[in-house]
C-alpha positions as a printed NumPy array, in Angstrom:
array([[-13.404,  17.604, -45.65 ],
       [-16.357,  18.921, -47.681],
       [-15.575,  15.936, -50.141],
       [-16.954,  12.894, -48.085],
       [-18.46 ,  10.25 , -49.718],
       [-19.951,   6.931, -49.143],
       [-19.253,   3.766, -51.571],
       [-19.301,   0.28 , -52.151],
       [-15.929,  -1.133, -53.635],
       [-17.219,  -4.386, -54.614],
       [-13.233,  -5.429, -55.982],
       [-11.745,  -4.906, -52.561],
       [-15.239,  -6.64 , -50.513],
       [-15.694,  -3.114, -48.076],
       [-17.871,   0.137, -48.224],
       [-15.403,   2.91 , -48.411],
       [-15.565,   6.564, -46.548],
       [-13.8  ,   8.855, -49.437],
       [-12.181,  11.835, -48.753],
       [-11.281,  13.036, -52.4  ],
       [ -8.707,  10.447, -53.464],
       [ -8.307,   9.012, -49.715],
       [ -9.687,   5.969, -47.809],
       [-10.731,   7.824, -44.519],
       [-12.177,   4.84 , -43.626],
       [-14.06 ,   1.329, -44.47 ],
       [-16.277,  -1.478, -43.188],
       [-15.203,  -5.095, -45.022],
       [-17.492,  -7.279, -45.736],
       [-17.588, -11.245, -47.373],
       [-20.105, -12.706, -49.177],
       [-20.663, -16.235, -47.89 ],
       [-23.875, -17.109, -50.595],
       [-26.19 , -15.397, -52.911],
       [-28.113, -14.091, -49.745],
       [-25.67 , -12.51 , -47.188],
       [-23.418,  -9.431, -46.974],
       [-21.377, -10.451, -43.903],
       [-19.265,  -7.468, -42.081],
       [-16.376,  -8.451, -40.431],
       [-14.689,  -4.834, -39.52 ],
       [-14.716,  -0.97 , -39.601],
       [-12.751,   1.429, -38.751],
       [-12.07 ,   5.222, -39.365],
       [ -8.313,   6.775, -40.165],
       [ -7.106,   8.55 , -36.855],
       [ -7.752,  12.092, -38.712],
       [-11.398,  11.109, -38.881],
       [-12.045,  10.229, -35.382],
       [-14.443,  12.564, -33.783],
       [-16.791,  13.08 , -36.875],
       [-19.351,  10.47 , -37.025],
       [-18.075,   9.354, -40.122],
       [-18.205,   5.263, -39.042],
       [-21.969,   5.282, -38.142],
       [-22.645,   7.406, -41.27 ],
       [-20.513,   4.418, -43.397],
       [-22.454,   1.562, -41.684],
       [-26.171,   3.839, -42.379],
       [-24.933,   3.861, -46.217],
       [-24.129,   0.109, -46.171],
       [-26.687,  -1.221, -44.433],
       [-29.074,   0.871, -46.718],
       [-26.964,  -0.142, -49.889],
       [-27.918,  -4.174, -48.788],
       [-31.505,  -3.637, -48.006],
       [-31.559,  -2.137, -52.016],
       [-30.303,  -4.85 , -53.204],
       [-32.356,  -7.603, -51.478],
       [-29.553,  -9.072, -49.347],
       [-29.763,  -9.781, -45.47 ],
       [-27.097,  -9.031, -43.1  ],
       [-24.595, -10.608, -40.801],
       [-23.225,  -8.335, -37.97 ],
       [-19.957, -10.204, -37.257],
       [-18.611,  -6.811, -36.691],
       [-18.767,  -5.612, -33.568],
       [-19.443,  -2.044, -34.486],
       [-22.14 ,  -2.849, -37.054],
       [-24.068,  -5.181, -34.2  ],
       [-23.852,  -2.088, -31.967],
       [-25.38 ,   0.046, -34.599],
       [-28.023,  -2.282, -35.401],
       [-28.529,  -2.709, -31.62 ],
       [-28.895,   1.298, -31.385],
       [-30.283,   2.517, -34.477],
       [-31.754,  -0.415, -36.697],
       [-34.72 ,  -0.84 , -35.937],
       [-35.278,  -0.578, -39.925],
       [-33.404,  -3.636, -40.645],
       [-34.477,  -5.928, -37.822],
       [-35.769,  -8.328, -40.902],
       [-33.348,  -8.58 , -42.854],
       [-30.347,  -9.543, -39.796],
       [-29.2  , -12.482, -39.26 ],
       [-27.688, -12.814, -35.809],
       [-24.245, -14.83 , -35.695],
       [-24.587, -17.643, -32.93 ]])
């Protein structure tokens, strides 16, 4: 598992955790304007449970959008309990769903 790593796959709309040629796991997002990068899901392959792999994913992502000069949209239920827990850093650029 030494080859993890983090990426945005623009084509397929998700942040991808890739273990050498596999999808161990991804966060999906949709871009509903210019502004927004809205997640929708995550999840982590069985064989990856355990590792911290999905809050490492959403710490890329979230990162990757504050780069680029987007805001956020936790639909997700596991990236609005990250944010809740750890994002502190991105309290600016989140917009709450109603």
């Amino acid at each position: 598992m030494s080859d993890i790593e983090y990426v945005d796959n623009p084509a397929r709309h998700r942040y991808e955790i890739r273990d050498g040629e596999t999808v161990a796991g991804l966060a999906v997002y949709r871009l509903p304007d210019d502004e927004h990068v809205d997640f929708v899901h995550t999840e982590v392959g069985e064989d990856y449970n355990g590792q911290g792999l999905a809050s490492k994913l959403v710490a890329f992502a979230l990162a990757d959008v504050k780069a680029k000069g987007k805001r956020i949209i936790p639909h997700c239920p596991y990236v609005a309990g990250w944010l809740k827990r750890h994002g502190e850093e991105y309290a600016d650029i989140t917009d709450w769903p109603a």
